[in-house]
KOLDRENTOR-686167 format. One record per residue: x, y, z of N, C-alpha, C in turn. Coordinates in steps of 0.1 Angstrom, whole numbers, plus 5000, padded with zeros to 4 digits. Example, Ala and Ser with C-alpha at 12.3 -4.5 7.8 and 13.67 -1.06 7.14 Angstrom:
<pts>
513249435078512349555078513249675078/512849785071513749895071512950005079/
</pts>
This chain:
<pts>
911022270627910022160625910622060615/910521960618911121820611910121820598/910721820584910021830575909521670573/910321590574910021470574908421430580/908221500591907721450598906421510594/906221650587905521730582904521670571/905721610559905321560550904621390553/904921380561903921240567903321270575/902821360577901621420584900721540584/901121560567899821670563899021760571/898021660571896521740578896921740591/898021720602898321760612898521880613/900021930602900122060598899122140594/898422120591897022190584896422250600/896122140606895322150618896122280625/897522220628898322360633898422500630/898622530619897722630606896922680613/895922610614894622660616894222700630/894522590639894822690653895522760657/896622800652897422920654896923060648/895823050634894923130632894023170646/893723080647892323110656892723170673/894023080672894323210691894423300684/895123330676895223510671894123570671/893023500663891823570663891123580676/891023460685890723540702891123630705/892423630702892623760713892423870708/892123890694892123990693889924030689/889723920692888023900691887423990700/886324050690885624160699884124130696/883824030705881624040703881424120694/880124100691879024220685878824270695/878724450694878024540713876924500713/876824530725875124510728874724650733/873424650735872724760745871324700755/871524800764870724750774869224800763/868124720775866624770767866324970770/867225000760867025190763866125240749/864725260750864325320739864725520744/865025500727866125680725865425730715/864325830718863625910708864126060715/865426040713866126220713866026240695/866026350697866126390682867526430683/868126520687869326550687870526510699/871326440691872626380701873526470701/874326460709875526530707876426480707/877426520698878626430690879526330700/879426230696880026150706879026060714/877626090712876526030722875925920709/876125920699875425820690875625650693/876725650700876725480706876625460728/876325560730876325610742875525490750/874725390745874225310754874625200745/875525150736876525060729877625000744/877524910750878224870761879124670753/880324680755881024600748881124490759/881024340758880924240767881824140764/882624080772883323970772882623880775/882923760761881923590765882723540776/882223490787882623430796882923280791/884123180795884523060789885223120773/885223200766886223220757887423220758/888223280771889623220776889723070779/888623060782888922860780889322820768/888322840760888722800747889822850741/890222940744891823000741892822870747/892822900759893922790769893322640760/892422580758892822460754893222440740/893322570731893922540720895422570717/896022650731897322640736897822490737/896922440741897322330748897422230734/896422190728896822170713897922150705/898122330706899322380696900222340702/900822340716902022260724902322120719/901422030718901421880717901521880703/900521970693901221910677902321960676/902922080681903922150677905122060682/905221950695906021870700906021740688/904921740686904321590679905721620663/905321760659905521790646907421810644/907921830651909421900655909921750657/909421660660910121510666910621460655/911521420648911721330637911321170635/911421150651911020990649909220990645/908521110645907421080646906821050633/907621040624907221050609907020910611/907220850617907220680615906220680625/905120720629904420700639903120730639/902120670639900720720633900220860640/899320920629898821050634898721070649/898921180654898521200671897121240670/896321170681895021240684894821350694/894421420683894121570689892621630689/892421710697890821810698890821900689/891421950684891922030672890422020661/889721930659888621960649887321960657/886921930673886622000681886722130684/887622200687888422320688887722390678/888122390668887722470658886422470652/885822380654884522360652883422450663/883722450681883422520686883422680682/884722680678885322860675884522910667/884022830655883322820639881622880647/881122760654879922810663879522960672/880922990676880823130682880723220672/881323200659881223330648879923350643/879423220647878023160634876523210641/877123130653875723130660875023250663/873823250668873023400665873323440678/873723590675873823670684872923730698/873723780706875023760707874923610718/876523570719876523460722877123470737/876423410745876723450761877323400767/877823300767879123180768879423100762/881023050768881322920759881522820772/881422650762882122590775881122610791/880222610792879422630805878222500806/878422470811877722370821876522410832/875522350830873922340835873622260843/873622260857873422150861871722130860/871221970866870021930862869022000877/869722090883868822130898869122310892/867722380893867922500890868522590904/868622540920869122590930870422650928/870922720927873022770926873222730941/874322640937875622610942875822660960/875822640972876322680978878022700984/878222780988879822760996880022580998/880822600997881722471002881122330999/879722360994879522230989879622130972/879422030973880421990959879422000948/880022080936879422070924878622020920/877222030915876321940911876421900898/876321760894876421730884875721790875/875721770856874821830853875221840835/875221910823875821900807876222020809/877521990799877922110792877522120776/877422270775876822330764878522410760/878822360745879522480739879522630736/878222640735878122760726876622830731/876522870745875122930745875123080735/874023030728873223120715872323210720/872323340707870723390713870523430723/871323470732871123570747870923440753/870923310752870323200762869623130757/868823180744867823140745868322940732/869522950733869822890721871422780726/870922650730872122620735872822500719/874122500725874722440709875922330711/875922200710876422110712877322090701/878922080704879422020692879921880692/879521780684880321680680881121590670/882121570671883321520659883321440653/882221350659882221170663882021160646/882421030641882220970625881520880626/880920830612879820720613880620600620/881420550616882520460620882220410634/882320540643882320540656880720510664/880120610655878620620656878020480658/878220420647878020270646877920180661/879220230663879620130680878920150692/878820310694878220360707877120430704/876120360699874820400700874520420713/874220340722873620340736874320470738/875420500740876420600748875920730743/875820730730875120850721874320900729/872920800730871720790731871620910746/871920830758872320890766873421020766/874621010762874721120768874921260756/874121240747874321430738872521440739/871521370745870221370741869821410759/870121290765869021260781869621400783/871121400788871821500799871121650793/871221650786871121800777869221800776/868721770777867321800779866721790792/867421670797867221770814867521920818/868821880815869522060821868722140816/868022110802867822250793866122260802/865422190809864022130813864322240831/865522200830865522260848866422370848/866522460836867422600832866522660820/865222680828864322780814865022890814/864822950802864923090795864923210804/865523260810865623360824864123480817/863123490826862023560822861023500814/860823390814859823300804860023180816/858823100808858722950810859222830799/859722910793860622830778861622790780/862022650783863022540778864122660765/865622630769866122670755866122560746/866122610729866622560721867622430720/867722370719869022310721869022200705/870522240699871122210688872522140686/872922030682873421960682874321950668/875122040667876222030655877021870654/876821830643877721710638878321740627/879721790629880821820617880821680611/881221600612881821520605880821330603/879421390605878921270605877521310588/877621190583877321200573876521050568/874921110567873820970567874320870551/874620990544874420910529876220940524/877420900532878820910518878720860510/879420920503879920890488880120710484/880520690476881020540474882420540477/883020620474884120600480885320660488/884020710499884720750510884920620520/885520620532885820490535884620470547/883720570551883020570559881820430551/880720390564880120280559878520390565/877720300555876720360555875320260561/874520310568874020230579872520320582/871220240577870320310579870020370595/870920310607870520320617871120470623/872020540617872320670613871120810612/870420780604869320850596868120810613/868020700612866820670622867520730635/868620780642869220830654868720990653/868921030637868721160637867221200641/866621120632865421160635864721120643/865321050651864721000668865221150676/866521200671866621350675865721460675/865221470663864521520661863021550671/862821390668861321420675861121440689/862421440696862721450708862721610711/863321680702863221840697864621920702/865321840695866421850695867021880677/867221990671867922010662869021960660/868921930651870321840642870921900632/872121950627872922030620873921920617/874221960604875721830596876221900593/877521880593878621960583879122060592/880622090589880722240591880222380592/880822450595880022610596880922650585/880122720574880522820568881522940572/882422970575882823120582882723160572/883523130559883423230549882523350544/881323250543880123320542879523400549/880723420561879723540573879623680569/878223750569878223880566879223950575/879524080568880224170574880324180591/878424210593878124250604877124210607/877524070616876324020621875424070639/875924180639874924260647873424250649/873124180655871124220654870324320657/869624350646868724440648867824480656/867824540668867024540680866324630676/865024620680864224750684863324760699/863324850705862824820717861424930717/860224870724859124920725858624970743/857425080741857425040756856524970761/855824950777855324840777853924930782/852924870779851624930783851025020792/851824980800851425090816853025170817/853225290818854325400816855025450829/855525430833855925520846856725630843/855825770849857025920845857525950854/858926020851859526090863859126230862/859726280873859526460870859826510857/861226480854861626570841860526550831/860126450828858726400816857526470824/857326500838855926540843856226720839/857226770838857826900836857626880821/857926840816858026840799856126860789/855626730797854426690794853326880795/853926960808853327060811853727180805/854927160798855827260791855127350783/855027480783854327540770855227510753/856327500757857327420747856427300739/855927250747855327120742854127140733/853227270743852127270733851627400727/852627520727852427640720852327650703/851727710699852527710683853527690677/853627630667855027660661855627740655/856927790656857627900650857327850634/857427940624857227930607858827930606/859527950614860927990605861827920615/863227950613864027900627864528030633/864228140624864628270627863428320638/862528290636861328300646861728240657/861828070657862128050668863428060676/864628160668866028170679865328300686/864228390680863728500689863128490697/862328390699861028380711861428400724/862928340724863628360737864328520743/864428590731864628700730863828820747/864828800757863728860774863729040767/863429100778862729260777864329320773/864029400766865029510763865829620769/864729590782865529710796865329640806/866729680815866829600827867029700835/866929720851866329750859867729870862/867530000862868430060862869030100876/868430030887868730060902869729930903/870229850897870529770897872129840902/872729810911874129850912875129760910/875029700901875629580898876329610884/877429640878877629670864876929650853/877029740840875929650832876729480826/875429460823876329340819876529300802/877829280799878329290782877029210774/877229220764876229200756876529100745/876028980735876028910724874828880722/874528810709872928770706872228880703/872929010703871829120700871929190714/870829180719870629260731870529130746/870728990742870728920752872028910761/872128920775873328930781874328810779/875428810780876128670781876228580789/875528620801875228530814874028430810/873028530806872128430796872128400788/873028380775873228360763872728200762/873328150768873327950771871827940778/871227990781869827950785869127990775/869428120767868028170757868628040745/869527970744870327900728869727770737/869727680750869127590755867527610750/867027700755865227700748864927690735/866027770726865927770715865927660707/867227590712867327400708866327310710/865727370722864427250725863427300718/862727440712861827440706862027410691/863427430687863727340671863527190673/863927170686863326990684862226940685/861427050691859827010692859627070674/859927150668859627180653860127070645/861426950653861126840643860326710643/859926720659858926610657858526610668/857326660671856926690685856926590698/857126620706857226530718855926440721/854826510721853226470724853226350714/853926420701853226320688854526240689/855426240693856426100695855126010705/855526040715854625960729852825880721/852525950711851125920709851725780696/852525810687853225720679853625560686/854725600697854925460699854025410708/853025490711852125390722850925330711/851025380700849925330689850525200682/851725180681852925090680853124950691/852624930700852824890711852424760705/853124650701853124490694852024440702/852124400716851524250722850324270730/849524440725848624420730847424530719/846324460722845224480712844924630716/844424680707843524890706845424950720/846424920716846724990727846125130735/846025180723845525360728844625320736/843725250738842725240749843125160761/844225120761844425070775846025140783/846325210777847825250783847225320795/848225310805848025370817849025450818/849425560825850525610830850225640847/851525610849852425660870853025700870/853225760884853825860885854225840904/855325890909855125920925854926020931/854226010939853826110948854926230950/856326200950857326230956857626330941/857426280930857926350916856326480914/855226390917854426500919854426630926/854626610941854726710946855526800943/857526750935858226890932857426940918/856826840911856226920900855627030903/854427010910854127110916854427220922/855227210932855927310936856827370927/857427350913858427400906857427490895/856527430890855127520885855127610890/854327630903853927710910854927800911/856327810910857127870908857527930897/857327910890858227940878857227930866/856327850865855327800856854327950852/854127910837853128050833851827980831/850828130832849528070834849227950828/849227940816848827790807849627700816/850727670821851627550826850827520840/850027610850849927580859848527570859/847527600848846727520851846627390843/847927360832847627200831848627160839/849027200852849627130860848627100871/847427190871846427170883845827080876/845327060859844226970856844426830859/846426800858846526680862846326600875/846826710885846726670894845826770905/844426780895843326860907842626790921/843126620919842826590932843726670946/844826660938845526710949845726880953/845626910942846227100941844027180950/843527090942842427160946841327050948/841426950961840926860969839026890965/838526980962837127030967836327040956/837727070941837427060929836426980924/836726880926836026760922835526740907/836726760900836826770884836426610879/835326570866835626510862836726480855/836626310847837826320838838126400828/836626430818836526470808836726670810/836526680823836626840827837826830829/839126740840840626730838840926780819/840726670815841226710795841126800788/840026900792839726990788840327100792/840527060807841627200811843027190806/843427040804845027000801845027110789/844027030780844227030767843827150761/843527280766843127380762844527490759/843927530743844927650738846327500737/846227410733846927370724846927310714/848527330705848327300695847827130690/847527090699846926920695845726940700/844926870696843326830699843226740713/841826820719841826720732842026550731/842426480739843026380742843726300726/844626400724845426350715845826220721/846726200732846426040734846026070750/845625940757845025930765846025930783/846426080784847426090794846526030812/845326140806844326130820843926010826/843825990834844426020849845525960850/846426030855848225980858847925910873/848225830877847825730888849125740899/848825720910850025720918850525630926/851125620924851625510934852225540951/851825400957851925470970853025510976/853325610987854225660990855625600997/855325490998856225421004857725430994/859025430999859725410989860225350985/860225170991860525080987859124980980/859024960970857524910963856924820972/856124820977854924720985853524740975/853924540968852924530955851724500963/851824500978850124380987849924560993/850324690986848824740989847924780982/846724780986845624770971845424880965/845524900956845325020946844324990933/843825080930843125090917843325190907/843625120895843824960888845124880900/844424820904846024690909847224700900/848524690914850024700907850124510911/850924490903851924390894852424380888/854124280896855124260885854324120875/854724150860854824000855855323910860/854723770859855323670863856723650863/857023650849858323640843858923820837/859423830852860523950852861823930844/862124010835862724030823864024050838/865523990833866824020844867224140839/867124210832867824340831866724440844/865124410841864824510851865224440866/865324350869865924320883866724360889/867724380880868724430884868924610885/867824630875868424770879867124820891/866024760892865824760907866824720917/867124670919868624580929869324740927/869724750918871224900919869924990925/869025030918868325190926868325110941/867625000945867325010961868325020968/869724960962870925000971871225100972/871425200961871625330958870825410971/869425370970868225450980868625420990/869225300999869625281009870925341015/871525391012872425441016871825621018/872725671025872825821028871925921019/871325971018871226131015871026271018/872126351011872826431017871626591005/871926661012871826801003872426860990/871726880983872626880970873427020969/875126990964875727120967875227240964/874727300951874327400953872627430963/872527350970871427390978871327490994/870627600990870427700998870027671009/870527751019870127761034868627741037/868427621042867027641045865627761051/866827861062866227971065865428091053/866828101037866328121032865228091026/865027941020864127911012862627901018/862527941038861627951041860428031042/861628191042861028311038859628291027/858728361034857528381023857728441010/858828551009859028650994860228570991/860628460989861528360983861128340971/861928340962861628300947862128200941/863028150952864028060946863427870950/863927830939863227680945864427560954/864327510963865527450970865827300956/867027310958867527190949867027090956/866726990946866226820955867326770959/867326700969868526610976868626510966/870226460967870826370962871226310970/871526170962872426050968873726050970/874225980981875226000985876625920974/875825810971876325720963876625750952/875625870944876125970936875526080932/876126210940875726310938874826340926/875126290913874826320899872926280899/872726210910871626130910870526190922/869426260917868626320929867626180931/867326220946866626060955865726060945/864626130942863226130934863526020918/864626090915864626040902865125860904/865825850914866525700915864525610920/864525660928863225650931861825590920/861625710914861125720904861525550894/862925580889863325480880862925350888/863225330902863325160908862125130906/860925230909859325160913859325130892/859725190886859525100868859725000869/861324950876861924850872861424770879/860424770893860424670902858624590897/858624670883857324610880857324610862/858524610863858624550845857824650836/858024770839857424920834858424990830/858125000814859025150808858725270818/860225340819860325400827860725540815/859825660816859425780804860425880810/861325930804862326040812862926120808/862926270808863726360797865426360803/865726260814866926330822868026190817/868826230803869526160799870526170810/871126220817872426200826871926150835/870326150838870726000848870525910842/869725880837870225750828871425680829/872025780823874125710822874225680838/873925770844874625780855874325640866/873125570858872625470869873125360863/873325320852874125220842875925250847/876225360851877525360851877325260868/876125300876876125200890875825050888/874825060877874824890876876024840872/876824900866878024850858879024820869/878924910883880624900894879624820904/878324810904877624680913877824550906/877624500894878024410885879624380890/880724480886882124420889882324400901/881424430918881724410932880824300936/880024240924879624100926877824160935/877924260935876524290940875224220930/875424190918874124160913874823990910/875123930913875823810910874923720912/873423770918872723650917872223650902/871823800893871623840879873223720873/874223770877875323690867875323540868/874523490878874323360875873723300862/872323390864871423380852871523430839/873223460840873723470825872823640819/872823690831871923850827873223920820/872723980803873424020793872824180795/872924240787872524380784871424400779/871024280765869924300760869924180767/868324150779867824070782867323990775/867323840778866423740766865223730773/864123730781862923760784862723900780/863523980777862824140772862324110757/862924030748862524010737861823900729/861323950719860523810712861123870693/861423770686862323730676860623730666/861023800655860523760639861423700628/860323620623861023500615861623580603/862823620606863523670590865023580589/865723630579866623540573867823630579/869023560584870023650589869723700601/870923770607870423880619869223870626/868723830637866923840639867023990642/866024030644865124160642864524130654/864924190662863724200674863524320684/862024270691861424370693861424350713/861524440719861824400733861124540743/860624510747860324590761861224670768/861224810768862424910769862224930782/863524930791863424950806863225100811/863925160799863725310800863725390782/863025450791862625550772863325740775/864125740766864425860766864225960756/862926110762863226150757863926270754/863926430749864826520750863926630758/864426720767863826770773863026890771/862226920777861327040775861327110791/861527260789861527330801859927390801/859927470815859127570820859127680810/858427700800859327860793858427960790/857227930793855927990790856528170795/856828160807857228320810858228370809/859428290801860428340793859928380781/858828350773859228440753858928540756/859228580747859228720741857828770742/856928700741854928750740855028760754/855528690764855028690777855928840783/857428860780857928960784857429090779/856629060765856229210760855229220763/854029120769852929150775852829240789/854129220795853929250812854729350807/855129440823855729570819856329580835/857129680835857929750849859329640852/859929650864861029590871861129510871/859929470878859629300884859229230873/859029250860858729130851860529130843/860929210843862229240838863229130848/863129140864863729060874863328940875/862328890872861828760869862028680861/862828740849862728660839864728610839/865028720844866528700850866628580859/865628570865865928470881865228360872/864328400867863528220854864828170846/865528250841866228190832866828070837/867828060845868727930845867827810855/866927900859866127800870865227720859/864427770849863827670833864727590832/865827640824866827520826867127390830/867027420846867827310851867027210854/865327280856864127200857864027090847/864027180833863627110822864826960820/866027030825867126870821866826810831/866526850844866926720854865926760860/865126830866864126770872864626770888/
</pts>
């Protein structure tokens, strides 16, 4: 590099400096994570699961702004290496553009969803082959969307000249677009903010800029237009460590359960006493002491005392879930955050809970199987329209059956009546039900889309799930065994009920209540390979992030917003069938058959209680 050329041209070098800093820092730039709307009231993770719905995003247009600071660095670096150029006035470069954008992406409130993107003034997208509609570009979309961010370089100097040009184009173009590109899930216009690094109402005396009331009067003609106006630079210095925002997600008034939560909700786990010790509760699980001596089958080795090793992992499974109900009960989580519920008045008196026909019926049938006295009749109280048509229970006689012999007071919160939705499996909102179903107006894009992945999921094949028994057997009358629910083809990991279950939440902007963390992942891992095969691309038009900006609403604090957002799914930890696995129930009964029973219950509680 020509030093000559260097020293007559400073703040070129400077400039160069500084964007050679800043590709470095692209590339090696990593967002703040985000997470989808997942409310997680597990009590216990397992190592490795603590960022488990932490999903990392690339801003789209940030390789732009990479490539045109390439482009920059080529031309000063030519500009700077030339010797004759020392004799040649500064080169004009984007370079305080450039960096002033980059400055915006570090600054602006999180997270930031593009750079460089353009709005046109018609909210219709684009067809094939036809030509681009005109329309602004925004630097720096802010705030999930909700926050668009204009940079400009211009000096009073300049300012001065092209008022008209101003006028129109950082003001008109940019309030159209922002007028005909609301807030995806609202009727809200974004924000729109207009950074002026280098323009300045009042210099100094002797800076060379000129000073001109008609400056001050543009701004605040900005202003009242509702357009934000920012001076100066961005601080980077000043950026906290970790500008991460604080999310919190709630659920939304009306609850949709799947099985594993209708299994849980009936669990004697859920509403038996509590153990005083933890030595109490690793016994409860503790089955009969003699096993059936016709058995020709070897005996089987022994750990835990006297429990076999075949069952060891189911009696330490029960045991885990009733220390997690000893740290904070499931009933009294569910009664907590629905008493919490921000945007609507007395929640406790208006929450509703659903459920489908399809998750009812295995409930039932898995009860009926496996379920101990207390489980099956608050599995009849729930659903005595259906178990016992003739019954004709009121509500207050339903609660009383639920809620009897447990450890909470009748209608600890207000479960009765779980409501159904109709059987169809793809949601038809025009049939009439009571209370009436409805999506909100303004559907939040995160649930859209993961309706969009369940219905395609549903649409495709389903097959029998592998470990599922010969039909002949399971038809036998002295059958004990319950048939596995069919799965999807699309992914085994995924039974139809539960995908089911989840789409009718999403397709009405309803927290979706569920003890079956692996599906969970497992339907995120589909939104995620529909997302990269362009399947939800009408979602990636609308700039759908992870944390949706229609899911949330912002409080006024300083730094980081804090916000509160409508959870598309709530997870909690599961609760089995277990009433006829403890130890009171095996030392109450006596002979073979309660000894055989509790062998054939074991792993079948289990697999109920996780997945349903």
């Amino acid at each position: 590099m020509a030093s000559e050329t260097v020293a007559a041209h400073p703040s070129l070098y400077a400039l160069k400096i500084k964007l050679l800093q800043i590709y470095d820092d692209i590339s090696n730039f990593q967002p703040p994570p985000t997470r989808p709307p997942i409310l997680d009231s597990s009590i216990e993770i397992e190592p490795g699961e603590e960022s488990q719905w932490i999903q990392q995003e690339d801003i789209p247009g940030l390789k732009k702004l990479k490539e045109s600071i390439r482009v920059d660095l080529d031309l000063l670096e030519k500009f700077l290496n030339n010797t004759q150029s020392a004799h040649l006035p500064p080169l004009s470069t984007n370079a305080p553009y450039l960096i002033a954008v980059w400055n915006e992406v570090l600054c602006a409130p999180p997270p930031v969803t593009s750079v460089f993107k353009t709005f046109t003034f018609t909210p219709e997208p684009r067809k094939r082959g036809t030509p681009r509609a005109p329309g602004a570009k925004v630097d720096v979309v802010a705030e999930n969307g909700r926050q668009w961010i204009r940079v400009n370089t211009i000096r009073n100097s300049r300012m001065l000249s092209e008022f008209r040009e101003i006028d129109s184009y950082l003001t008109e173009s940019l309030l159209d677009a922002a007028k005909a590109n609301v807030t995806e899930g609202t009727n809200e216009m974004p924000r729109i903010t207009l950074r002026l690094t280098r323009l300045d109402p009042n210099p100094p005396e002797d800076s060379d800029e000129r000073t001109d009331p008609r400056i001050s009067q543009t701004i605040n003609m900005l202003h009242e237009m509702g357009i934000t106006v920012e001076l100066g630079e961005r601080n980077v210095e000043s950026l906290p460590a970790d500008m991460t925002p604080a999310v919190q997600f709630e659920s939304t008034i009306r609850i949709n359960l799947d099985l594993s939560v209708l299994i849980a909700l009936i669990s004697d786990l859920t509403h038996a006493p509590l153990p005083t010790s933890i030595e109490e509760a690793n016994s409860r699980f503790i089955p009969p002491q003699e096993y059936p001596s016709q058995s020709s089958s070897p005996a089987p080795e022994f750990e835990m005392g006297d429990v076999p090793i075949d069952l060891a992992k189911n009696v330490r499974a029960l045991s885990n879930q009733l220390l997690q109900e000893m740290g904070k009960g499931m009933i009294q989580e569910i009664r907590d955050r629905i008493c919490s519920i921000s945007d609507v008045d007395d929640p406790f008196s208006k929450v509703e809970f659903w459920t489908t026909p399809e998750a009812r019926d295995r409930c039932i049938q898995i009860v009926s199987k496996i379920g101990g006295p207390s489980e099956k009749r608050r599995a009849n109280a729930i659903f005595s329209d259906y178990v016992e048509p003739k019954s004709n229970l009121t509500l207050k006689e339903m609660e009383d059956l639920f809620w009897k012999d447990s450890r909470f007071p009748t209608r600890f919160f207000p479960l009765l009546p779980i409501h159904l939705y109709p059987s169809s499996e793809v949601p038809d909102l025009s049939i009439p039900l009571s209370p009436p179903l409805h999506a909100p107006s303004c559907m939040p894009m995160f649930f859209k889309a993961l309706g969009k992945t369940c219905k395609d999921i549903l649409a495709q094949e389903r097959i029998p799930h592998p470990k599922a028994l010969p039909e002949e057997i399971i038809r036998k009358e002295d059958c004990s065994e319950i048939q596995r629910a069919t799965v999807t083809k699309a992914n085994p990991r995924l039974t139809a009920h539960t995908v089911l279950s989840m789409m009718w939440g999403a397709e009405l902007g309803w927290t979706t209540l569920t003890a079956n963390r692996t599906s969970v992942r497992a339907i995120l891992r589909e939104m995620k390979l529909a997302r990269a095969a362009g399947r939800l691309e009408e979602f990636e038009r609308k700039q759908v992030r992870n944390i949706d900006a229609a899911a949330l609403w912002s409080s006024e604090t300083d730094g980081p917003k804090v916000d509160a957002g409508k959870a598309a799914v709530w997870v909690v930890d599961p609760r089995s069938l277990a009433e006829g696995m403890s130890s009171h129930a095996g030392a109450a009964a006596s002979g073979t058959e309660t000894k055989l029973n509790w062998l054939k219950l074991a792993p079948l509680c289990i697999d109920q209680g996780r997945a349903g």
